[in-house]
C-alpha positions as CSV (number, residue, x, y, z in Angstrom):
1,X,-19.9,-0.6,11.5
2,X,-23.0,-0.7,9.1
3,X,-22.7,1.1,5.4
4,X,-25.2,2.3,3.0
5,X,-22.8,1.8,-0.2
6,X,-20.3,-1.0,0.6
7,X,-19.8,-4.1,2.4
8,X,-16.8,-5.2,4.9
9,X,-15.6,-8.6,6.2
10,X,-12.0,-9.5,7.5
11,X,-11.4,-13.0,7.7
12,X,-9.4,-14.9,10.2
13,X,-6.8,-15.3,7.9
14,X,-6.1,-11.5,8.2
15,X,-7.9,-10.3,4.8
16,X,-10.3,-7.6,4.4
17,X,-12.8,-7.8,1.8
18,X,-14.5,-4.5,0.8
19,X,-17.4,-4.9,-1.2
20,X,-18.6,-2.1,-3.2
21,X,-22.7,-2.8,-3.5
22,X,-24.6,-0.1,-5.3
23,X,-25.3,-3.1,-8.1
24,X,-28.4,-0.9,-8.6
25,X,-26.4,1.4,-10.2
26,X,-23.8,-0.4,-11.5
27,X,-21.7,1.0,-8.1
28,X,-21.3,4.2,-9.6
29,X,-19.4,6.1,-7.1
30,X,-21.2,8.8,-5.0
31,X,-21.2,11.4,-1.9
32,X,-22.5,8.3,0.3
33,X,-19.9,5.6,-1.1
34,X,-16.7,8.3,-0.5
35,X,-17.8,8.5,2.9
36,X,-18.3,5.0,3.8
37,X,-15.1,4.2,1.8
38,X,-13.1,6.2,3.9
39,X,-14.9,5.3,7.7
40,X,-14.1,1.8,6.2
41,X,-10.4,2.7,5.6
42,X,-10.5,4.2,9.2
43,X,-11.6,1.4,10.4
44,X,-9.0,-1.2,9.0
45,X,-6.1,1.4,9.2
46,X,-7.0,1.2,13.0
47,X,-6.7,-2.9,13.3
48,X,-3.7,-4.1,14.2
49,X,-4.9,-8.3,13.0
50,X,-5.6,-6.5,8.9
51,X,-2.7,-7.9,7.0
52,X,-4.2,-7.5,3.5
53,X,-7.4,-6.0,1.5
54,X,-9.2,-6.7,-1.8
55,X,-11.8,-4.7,-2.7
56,X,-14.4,-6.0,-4.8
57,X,-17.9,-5.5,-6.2
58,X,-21.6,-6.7,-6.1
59,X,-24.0,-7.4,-8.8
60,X,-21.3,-9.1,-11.2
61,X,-22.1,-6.5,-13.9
62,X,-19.4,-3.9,-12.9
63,X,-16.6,-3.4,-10.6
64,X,-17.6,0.4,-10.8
65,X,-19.5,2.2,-13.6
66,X,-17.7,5.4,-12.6
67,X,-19.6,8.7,-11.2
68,X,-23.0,9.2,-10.2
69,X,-23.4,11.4,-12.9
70,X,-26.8,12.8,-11.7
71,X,-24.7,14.3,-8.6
72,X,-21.7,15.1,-11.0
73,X,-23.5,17.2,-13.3
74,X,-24.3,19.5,-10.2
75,X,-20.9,19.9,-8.5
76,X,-19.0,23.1,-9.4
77,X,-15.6,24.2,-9.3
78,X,-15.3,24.6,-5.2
79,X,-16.7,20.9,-5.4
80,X,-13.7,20.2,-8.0
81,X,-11.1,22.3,-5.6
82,X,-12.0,19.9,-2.9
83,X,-10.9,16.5,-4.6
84,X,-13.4,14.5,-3.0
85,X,-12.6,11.4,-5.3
86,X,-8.8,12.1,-5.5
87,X,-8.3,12.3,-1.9
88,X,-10.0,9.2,-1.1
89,X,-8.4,7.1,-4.1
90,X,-4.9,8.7,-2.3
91,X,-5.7,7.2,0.6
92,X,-6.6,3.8,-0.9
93,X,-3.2,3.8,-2.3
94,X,-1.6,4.8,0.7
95,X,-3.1,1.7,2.6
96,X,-0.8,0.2,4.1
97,X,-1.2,-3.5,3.6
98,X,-1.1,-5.2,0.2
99,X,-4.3,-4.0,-1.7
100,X,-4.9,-6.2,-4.6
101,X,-8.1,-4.9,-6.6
102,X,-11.3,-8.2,-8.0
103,X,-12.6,-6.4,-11.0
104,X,-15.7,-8.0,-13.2
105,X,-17.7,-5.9,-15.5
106,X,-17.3,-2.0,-16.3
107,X,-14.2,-0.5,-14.4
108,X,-14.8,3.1,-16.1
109,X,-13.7,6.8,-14.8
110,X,-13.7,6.7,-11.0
111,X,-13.6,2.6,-11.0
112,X,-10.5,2.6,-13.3
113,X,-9.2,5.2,-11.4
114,X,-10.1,3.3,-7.8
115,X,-8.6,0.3,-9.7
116,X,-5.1,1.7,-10.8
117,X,-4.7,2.7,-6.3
118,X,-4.3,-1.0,-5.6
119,X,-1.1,-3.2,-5.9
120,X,-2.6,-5.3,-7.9
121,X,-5.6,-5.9,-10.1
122,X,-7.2,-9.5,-11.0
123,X,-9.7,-8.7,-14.1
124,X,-12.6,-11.3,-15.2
125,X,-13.0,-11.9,-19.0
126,X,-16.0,-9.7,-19.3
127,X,-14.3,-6.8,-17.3
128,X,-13.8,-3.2,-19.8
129,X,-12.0,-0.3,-18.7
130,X,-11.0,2.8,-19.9
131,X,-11.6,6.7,-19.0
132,X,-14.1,8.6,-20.6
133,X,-14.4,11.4,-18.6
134,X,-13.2,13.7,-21.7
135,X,-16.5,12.8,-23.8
136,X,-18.5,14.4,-20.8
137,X,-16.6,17.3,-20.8
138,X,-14.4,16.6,-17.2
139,X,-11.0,15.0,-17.0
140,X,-9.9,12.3,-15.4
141,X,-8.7,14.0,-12.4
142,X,-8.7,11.7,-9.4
143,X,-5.7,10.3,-9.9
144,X,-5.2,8.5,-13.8
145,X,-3.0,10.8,-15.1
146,X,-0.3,10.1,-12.8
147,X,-0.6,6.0,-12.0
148,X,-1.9,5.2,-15.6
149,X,1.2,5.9,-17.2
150,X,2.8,4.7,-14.4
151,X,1.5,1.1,-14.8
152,X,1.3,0.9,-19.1
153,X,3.3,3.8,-20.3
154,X,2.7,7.1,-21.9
155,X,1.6,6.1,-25.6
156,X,-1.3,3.9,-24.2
157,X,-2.2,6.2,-21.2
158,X,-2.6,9.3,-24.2
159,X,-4.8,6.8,-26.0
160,X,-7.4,6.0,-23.0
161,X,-7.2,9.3,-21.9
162,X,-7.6,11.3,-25.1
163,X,-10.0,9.5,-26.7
164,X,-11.9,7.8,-24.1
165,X,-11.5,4.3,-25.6
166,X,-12.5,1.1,-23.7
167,X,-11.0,-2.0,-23.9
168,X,-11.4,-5.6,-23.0
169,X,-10.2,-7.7,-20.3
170,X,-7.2,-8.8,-22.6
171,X,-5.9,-5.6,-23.8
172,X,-5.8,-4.7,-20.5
173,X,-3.4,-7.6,-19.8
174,X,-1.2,-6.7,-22.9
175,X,-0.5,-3.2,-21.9
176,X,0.1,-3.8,-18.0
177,X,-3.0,-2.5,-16.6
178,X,-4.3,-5.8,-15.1
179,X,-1.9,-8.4,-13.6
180,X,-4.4,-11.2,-14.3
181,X,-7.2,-12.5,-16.4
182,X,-9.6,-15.0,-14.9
183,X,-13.4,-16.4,-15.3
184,X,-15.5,-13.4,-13.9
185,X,-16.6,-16.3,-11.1
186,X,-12.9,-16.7,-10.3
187,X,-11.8,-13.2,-9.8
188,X,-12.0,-13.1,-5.6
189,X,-10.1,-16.5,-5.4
190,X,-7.6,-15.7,-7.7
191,X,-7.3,-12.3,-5.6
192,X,-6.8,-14.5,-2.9
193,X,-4.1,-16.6,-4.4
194,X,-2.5,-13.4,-4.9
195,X,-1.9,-12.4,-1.5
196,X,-1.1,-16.4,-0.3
197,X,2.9,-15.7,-0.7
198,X,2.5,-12.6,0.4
199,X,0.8,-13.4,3.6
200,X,3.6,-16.6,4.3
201,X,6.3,-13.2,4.5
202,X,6.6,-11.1,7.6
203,X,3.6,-8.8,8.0
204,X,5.7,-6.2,9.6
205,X,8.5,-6.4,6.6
206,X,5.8,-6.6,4.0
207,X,4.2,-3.0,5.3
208,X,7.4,-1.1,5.6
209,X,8.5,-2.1,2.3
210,X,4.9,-0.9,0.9
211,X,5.9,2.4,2.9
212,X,9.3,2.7,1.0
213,X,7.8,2.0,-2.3
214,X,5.0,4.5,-1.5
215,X,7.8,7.0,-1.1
216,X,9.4,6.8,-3.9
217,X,6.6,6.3,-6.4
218,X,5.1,9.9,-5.0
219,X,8.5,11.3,-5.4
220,X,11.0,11.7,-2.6
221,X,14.1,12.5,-3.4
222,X,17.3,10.2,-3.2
223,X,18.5,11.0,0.1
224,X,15.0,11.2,1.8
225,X,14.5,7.8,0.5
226,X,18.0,6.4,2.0
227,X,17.2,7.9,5.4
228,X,13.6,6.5,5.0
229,X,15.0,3.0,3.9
230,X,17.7,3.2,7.0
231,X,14.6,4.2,9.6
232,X,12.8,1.4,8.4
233,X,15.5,-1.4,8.7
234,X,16.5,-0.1,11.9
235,X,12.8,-0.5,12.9
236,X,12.4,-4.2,11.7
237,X,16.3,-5.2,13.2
238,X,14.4,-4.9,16.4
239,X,11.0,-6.7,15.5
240,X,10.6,-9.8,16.9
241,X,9.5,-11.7,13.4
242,X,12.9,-10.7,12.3
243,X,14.5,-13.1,15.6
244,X,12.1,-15.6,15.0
245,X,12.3,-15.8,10.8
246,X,16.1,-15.9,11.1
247,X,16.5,-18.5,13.7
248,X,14.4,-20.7,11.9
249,X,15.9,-19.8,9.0
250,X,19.4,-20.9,10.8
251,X,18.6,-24.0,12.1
252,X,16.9,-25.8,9.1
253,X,20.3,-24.9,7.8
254,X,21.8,-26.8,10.5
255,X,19.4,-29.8,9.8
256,X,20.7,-30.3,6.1
């Protein structure tokens, strides 16, 4: 498919690269980008050869500047009811391959928030993040103030969201909300290097344990999540990768 707002290639390695590319704009986030974000999702939720994805940015300036505010400022509360931004950022998290999230530049409101959806995040030296949606008079309400303090704890996730604050590429390292901090040109390899033991595990395993942890991190309760955990095992018992890994497994073994 062609898109106005973004950028899509999958390689033959099995990993999907979504490019957002508004660099005119600093990819703010708009009505155009949400829908081409989620035909995009659509699209590799449907494709059976997508074993990862890392989303990424154009115009090396910013990841994502946040809202368009010019179309912000003129939503109203049935716009807000709707979630338009939550409910797409829901279903980035709820991809279900390993998502791992190339940031360089401003990562601010909506772009933090897209940022914090993904498994991981790989953050350039000039990247700066933070949530500022409180000095314009909104909150930050597509998702931060659940997977914020999630990933660096209450104390820092009051601060950013309180106040507003931004901070650099290496603060964001020291509290937990990037797992890496590279050259701003290295940011898509070292994605990549991310996901390399990732994709040598079973891509079937490696999905269905996503799917468990996506259970319990939005709350299921104990025994929903044992049944879950059982229905899944059961599941990948029968998968062929599971005959194939073990056997191989078995008879290097053997050769020792």
């Amino acid at each position: 498919m062609a898109y106005e707002t973004i950028l899509l290639e999958v390689g033959e390695d099995g990993v999907a690269v979504l490019t957002l590319n508004r660099p005119e704009v600093r990819n703010a986030i708009n009505q155009q980008m949400v829908d081409d974000l989620h035909a995009a999702l659509g699209e590799l939720e449907a494709r059976d050869d997508v074993k990862a994805l890392i989303l990424t940015s154009s115009g090396g300036k910013a990841f994502m500047s946040g809202a368009d505010i010019a179309e912000l400022r003129e939503r109203r509360a049935p716009d807000a009811l709707k979630g338009i931004n939550a409910n797409l950022f829901s279903r980035m998290e709820r991809f279900p391959r390993p998502t791992v999230a190339a940031i360089a530049g401003w990562c601010l409101g909506g772009g933090c928030e897209l940022a914090l959806t993904c498994d991981f995040r790989v953050a350039g030296t000039s990247s700066k993040f933070g949530q500022p949606e409180v000095g314009l008079g909104i909150m930050a309400a597509a998702g931060a103030t659940r997977r914020l303090p999630a990933l660096v704890g209450l104390r820092h996730a009051r601060r950013l969201l309180f106040t507003g604050a931004i901070i650099d590429a290496q603060e964001a390292e020291t509290i937990g909300l990037v797992d890496e901090v590279v050259m701003d040109d290295h940011v898509l390899t070292a994605a990549r290097d991310w996901l390399v033991p990732i994709l040598e595990q079973a891509p079937e395993a490696v999905k269905q344990t996503k799917r468990a942890l996506q259970a319990w991190i939005h709350g299921s309760g104990e025994s929903e999540l044992l049944k879950l955990d059982n229905e899944i095992q059961s599941g990948l018992f029968e998968h062929p990768d599971k005959f194939e890994r073990m056997t191989a497994f078995l008879e290097r073994r053997k050769k020792k």
